[in-house]
Structures are given as structure tokens and as C-alpha cells.
C-alpha positions in Angstrom: 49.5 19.1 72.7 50.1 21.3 76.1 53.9 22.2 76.6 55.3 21.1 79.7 57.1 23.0 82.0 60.4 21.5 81.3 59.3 22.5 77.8 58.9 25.9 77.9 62.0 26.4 80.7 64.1 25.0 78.1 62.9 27.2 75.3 63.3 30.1 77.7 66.9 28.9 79.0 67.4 28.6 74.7 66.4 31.9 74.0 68.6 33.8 76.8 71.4 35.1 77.5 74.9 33.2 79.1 74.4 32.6 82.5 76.0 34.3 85.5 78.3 31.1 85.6 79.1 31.2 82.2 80.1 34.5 82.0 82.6 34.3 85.2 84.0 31.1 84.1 84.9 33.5 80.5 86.7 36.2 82.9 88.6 34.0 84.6 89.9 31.9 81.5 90.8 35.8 79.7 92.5 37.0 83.5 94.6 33.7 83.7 95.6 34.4 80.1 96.4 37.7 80.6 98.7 36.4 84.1 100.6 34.3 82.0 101.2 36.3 78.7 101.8 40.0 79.7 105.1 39.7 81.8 106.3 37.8 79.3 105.5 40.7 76.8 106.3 43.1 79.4 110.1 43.2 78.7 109.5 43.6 74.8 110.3 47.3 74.4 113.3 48.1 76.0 114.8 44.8 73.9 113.5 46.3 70.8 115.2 49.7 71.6 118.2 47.8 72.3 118.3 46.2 69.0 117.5 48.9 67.2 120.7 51.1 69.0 122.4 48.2 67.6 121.3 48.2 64.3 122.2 52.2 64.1 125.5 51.9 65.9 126.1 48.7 62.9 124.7 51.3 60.3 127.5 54.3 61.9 130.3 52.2 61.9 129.8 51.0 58.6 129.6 54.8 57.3 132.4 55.6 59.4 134.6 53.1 57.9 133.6 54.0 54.0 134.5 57.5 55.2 138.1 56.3 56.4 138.7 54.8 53.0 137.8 58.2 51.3 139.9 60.3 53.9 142.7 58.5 55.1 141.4 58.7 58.3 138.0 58.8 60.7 136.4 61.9 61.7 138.1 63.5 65.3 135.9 63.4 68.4 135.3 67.2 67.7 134.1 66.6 64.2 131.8 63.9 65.6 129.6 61.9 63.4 128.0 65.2 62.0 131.3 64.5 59.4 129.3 61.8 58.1 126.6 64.2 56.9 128.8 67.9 56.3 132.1 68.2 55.2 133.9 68.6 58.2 136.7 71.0 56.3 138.0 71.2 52.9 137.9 66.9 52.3 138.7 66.7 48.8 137.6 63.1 48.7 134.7 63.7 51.0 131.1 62.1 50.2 128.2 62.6 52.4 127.9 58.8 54.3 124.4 58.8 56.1 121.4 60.1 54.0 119.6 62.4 56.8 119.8 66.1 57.6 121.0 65.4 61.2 122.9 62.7 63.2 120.3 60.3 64.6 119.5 59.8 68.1 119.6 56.7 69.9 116.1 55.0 70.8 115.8 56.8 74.2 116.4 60.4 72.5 120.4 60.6 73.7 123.1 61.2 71.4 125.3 58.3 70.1 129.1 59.2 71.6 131.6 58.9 69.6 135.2 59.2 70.2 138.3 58.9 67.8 140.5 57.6 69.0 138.8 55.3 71.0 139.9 54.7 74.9 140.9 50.5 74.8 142.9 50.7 71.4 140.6 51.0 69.0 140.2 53.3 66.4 136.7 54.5 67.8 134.2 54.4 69.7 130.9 54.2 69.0 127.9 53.5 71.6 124.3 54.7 73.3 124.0 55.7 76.8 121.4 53.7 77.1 117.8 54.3 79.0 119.8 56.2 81.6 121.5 58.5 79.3 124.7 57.8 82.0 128.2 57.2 80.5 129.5 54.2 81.9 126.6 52.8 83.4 125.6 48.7 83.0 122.8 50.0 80.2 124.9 51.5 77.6 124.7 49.6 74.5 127.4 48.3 72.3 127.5 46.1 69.6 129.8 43.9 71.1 127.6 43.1 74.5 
């Protein structure tokens, strides 16, 4: 029996590749994936450092209260959070609160500020500068924003 053509086009067509159609239709399925998942990734990081300036600013304040309780009192803005890590003087009842060598930085690299006594009543405070490393500015992060 004598193949036809149809028969050996097909077993040609069967043995390729993907066709130039194929292949564009492919890129343009991945490129309108790619439209409609990246910006919605895109805003991932900064809200990861955010919550992770949280999570350190919980992790300080919770240190800095369990070195009240020892002390009768928080560290002074001069003795800054490095307290939590030296003693800042001769503490009798002083423990170190934050197992590290050095204060941490926030996510973008800034120092955490700390102030005692704090400016709106409270006893301290504790935030990040934020991605600016500006005091005052909309970005700084708190835990209660």
C-alpha cells in the first residue's frame, strides 16, 4: 500500500515541532499572566518590611517592659535600647533582655528611636523611620498604625 500525501503530511506535521501559532498563542497566555499577577506581587516587600518593623518594635517593647519590672523604671533616651543588652550603670537587678550583641536595625537599615519619656504621655516611645529614614514622615512605623 502507497501512502498518500495526506498520509505522510500528517506523519510529518506528527513528528515536528509546535507551530508558529502554537508557540505565540503560549507567550501570550504567560504575558497576560504575568499582566495580571506581578503588580499584585509588586507591593509584597515593603509590606513584609513593615511587618517585620512591627514584629521587632513588639519584641522591644516587650524587653523594655521586663526590664522596668527589674529596675523600677525604663531605660532614659540616652541609655537607649543598648540597656537592653549592657548594663547601663551599676543595675543591681539588671539582666540582659535581647539576646544579640548589638541593638537591631529596622528593615531599611535605620535605627529604631526610642525616647523615655515618650512625647504624647506615654512612658516611651518606640518606632522605625520607615523607608525614608525621616522622623515624622507618613512612613514611620508603629505598632499602633
Amino acid at each position: 500500500m502507497i501512502p498518500t500525501m495526506i498520509e505522510k503530511r500528517n506523519r510529518r506535521r506528527a513528528a515536528g515541532g509546535f507551530t508558529l501559532i502554537e508557540l505565540l498563542l503560549v507567550m501570550m497566555i504567560i504575558a497576560i499572566l504575568a499582566a495580571v499577577v506581578v503588580p499584585k506581587l509588586a507591593g509584597q516587600g515593603e509590606k513584609a518590611k513593615i511587618a517585620a518593623a512591627k514584629a521587632d518594635i513588639s519584641s522591644l517593647k516587650t524587653a523594655l517592659s521586663m526590664f522596668e519590672v527589674e529596675n523600677g523604671a525604663y531605660p532614659t533616651t540616652e541609655q537607649g535600647l543598648a540597656a537592653l543588652i549592657t548594663n547601663p550603670g551599676n543595675l543591681p537587678n539588671w539582666t540582659k533582655h535581647l539576646d544579640r550583641t548589638t541593638v537591631p536595625n529596622d528593615p531599611w537599615g535605620h535605627p529604631y528611636v526610642y525616647r523615655c519619656p515618650g512625647n504624647s504621655g506615654n512612658d516611651f516611645d518606640l518606632y522605625s523611620l520607615g523607608a525614608d529614614g525621616v522622623d515624622g514622615a507618613a512612613d514611620n512605623v508603629k505598632l499602633d498604625q
